[in-house]
N, C-alpha and C positions, 0 to 999 in steps of 0.2 A: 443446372449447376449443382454438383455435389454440397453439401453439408460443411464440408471444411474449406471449401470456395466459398461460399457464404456467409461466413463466420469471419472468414479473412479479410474478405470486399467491405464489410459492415464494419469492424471493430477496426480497422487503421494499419496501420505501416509497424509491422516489427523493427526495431530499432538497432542499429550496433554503430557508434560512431567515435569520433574522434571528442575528446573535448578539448580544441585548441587553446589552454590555457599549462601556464606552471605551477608547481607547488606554491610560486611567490603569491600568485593571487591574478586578480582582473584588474591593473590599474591603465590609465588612458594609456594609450600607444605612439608615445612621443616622438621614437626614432622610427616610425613606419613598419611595413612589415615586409617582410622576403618570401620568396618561394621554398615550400619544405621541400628537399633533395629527393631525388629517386631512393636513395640509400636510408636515407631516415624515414619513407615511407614506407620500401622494405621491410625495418627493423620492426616496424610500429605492425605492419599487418602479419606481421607473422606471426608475434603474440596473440592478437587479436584471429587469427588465422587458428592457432592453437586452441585457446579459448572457447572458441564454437563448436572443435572436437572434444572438449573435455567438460562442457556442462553438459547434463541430457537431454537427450531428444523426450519429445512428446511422451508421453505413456499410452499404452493403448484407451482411447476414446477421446483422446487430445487432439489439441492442433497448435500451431504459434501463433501468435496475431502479428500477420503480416508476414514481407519477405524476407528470410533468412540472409542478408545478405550486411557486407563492411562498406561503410564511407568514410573515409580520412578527409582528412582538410587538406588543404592546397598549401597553406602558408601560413605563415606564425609571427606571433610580433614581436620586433627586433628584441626589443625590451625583456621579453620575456627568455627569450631562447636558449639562455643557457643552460634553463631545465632545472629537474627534471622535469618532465613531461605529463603531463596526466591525464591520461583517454579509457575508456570503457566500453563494452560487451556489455548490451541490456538487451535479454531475453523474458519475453511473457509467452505464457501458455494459458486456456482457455478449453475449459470440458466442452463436448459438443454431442456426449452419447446419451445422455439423461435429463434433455433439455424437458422433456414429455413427461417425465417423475416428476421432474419440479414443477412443473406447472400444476399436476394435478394435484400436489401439496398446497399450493395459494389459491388454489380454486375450490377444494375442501374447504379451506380455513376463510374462506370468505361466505362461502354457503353456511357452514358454522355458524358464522357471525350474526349474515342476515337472520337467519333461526333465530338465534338469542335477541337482537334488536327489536322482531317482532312481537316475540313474547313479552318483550319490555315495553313499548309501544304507547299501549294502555297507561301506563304509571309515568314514563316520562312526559305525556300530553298532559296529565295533568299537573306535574311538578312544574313544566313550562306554562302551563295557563295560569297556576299560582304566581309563578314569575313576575308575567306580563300583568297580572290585577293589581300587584304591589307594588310596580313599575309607575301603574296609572296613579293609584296611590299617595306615592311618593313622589307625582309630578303636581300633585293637589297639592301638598302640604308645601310643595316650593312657592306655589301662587301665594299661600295665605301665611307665609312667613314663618311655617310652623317650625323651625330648626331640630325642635326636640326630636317632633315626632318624624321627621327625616331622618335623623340619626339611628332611632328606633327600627323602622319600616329597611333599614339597609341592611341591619344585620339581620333582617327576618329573611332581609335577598340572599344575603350573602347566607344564611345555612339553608333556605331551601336549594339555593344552586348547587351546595356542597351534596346537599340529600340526591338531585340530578346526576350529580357525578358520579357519584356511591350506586346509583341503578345502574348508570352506563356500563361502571366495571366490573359488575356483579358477573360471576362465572368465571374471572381473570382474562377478561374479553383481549385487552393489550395485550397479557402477557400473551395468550397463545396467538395473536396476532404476530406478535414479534419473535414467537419461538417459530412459527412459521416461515416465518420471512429471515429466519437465520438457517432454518433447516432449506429451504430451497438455495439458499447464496453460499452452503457451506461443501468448501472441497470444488468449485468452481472456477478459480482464476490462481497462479502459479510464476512468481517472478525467480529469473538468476540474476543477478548483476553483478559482471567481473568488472572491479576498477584496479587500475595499473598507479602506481605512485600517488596516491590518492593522498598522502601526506599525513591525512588525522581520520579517524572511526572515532563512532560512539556508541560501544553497545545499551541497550538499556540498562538503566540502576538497577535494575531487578534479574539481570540477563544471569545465568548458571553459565560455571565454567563445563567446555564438554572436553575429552577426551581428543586433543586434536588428529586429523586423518594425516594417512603417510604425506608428506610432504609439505603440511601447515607447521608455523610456529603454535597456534594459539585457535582456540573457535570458543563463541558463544551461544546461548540461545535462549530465547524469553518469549511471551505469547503477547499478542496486542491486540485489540478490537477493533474492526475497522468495520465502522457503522454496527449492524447487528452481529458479524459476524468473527470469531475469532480465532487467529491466525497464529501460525507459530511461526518464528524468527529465528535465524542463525547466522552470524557474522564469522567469516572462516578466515583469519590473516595468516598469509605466505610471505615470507622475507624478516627483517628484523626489526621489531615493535617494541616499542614499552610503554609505560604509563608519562602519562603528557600531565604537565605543571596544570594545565586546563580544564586538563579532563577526560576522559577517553583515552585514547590509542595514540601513539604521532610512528610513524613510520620512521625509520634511520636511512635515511634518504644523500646519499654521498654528492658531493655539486662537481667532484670529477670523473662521475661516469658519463658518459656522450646521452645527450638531451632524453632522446625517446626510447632509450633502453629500461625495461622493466627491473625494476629494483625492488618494488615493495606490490601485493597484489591482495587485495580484498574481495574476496565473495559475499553476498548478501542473499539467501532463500528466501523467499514468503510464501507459505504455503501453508496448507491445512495441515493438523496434527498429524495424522495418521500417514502424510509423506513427505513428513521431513526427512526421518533418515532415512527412508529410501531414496530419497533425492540426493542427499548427500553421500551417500554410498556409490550412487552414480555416475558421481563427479570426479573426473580424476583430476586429483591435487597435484599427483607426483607428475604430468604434465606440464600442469600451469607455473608448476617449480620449476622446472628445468627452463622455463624461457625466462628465469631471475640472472643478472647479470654476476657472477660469480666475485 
């Protein structure tokens, strides 16, 4: 089994699906539900149909996770149906050409370490044997009610523990642990997500306005850390937006255009710095435009 068999098998089911719900929201389904029409499922995949052709494919030493493939829903609830509609395109990608770099980066940086822990070794046995004689110590002076000298013998724990600490991170043992473990997980994993009528966005507080692409109203983009590693973000609205009493974005969303037609369309990237705009360059907007209901 190839590499990018392997990656696909292991990491899950690529996703692109329907989200049976309205801009109104999820509330219980009083009046039942009915069967979505051949015609409304039509409308719905051919956006969704579009969409697949206008984020990008893989980059060389990529793969998707999972199979590229649209699921609609069957049926909607009565309650809901007058729309509009809100479903999505979610695309992940995942590197699989430098799996062998990164490893030999956390296995450096773990050889590293043990090096520096043995050299430390010697001084931490005994900062911990001082510990444990203080431990004992201060388990005497509990028997004989000594309160004082309990209080005393604590803070002799509490700074030789500190002085234990202080060896452990001698050489910035964490930090290059942790620059390690962001240098192997950086530029690794790659979201698109196209939402259709999606009704409100929220860029970050901190997001910069960008230069929107042919066919957006409006884009943003801001960086985020996700565990050690940090990511860049760009939120790309198509259709007609404005600032919401809330907060963020609310979509101008018409209640007489027919349910599943796309009227308002949000893109979301996350990706490492270095390709965001070529991702977004990638991406044809003036597509995902054209499937806006006029």
């Amino acid at each position: 089994m190839g590499v990018a068999k392997r990656v696909g098998a292991t990491i899950g089911a690529f996703t692109a699906l329907l989200v049976a719900t309205t801009a109104n929201g999820d509330g219980d389904c009083v009046k039942g539900y009915r069967d979505i029409t051949e015609a409304e499922r039509g409308t719905m995949n051919a956006v969704l149909e579009t969409a697949k052709k206008a984020i990008p494919a893989p980059p060389a030493g990529w793969v998707l996770r999972g199979d590229d493939s649209v699921s609609l829903a069957t049926t909607i609830c009565i309650d809901q149906e007058a729309g509009p509609w809100t479903y999505e395109l979610m695309r992940y990608y995942q590197r699989v050409d430098d799996q062998e770099a990164r490893n030999k980066i956390l296995e450096k940086a773990a050889t590293d370490l043990a090096a520096q822990m043995a050299a430390k070794q010697p001084r931490l046995d005994a900062l911990m044997a001082k510990i444990q004689a203080q431990s004992q110590e201060a388990a005497a002076a509990a028997q004989s009610g000594d309160y004082t000298r309990i209080e005393s013998i604590n803070k002799e724990m509490q700074k030789t523990s500190e002085e234990y600490q202080k060896v452990v991170e001698e050489g910035g043992t964490t930090a290059k642990m942790n620059a390690a473990a962001a240098e192997a997980s950086r530029d690794q994993e790659m979201s698109v997500v196209v939402r259709v009528n999606s009704g409100f966005e929220f860029p970050s507080p901190e997001a910069q306005r960008l230069p929107p692409p042919s066919g957006a109203q409006s884009a943003y983009r801001w960086s985020e850390k996700r565990g050690s590693v940090q990511e860049a973000h760009a939120l790309v609205l198509l259709g007609q937006w404005q600032p919401s009493s809330e907060g963020g974005l609310q979509a101008k969303l018409s209640p007489n255009a027919a349910a599943p037609a796309a009227q308002a369309i949000s893109v979301r990237v996350v990706t490492d710095e270095s390709r965001l705009s070529p991702t977004l360059d990638a991406t044809d907007f003036n597509a995902l435009a054209s499937t806006l209901v006029k």
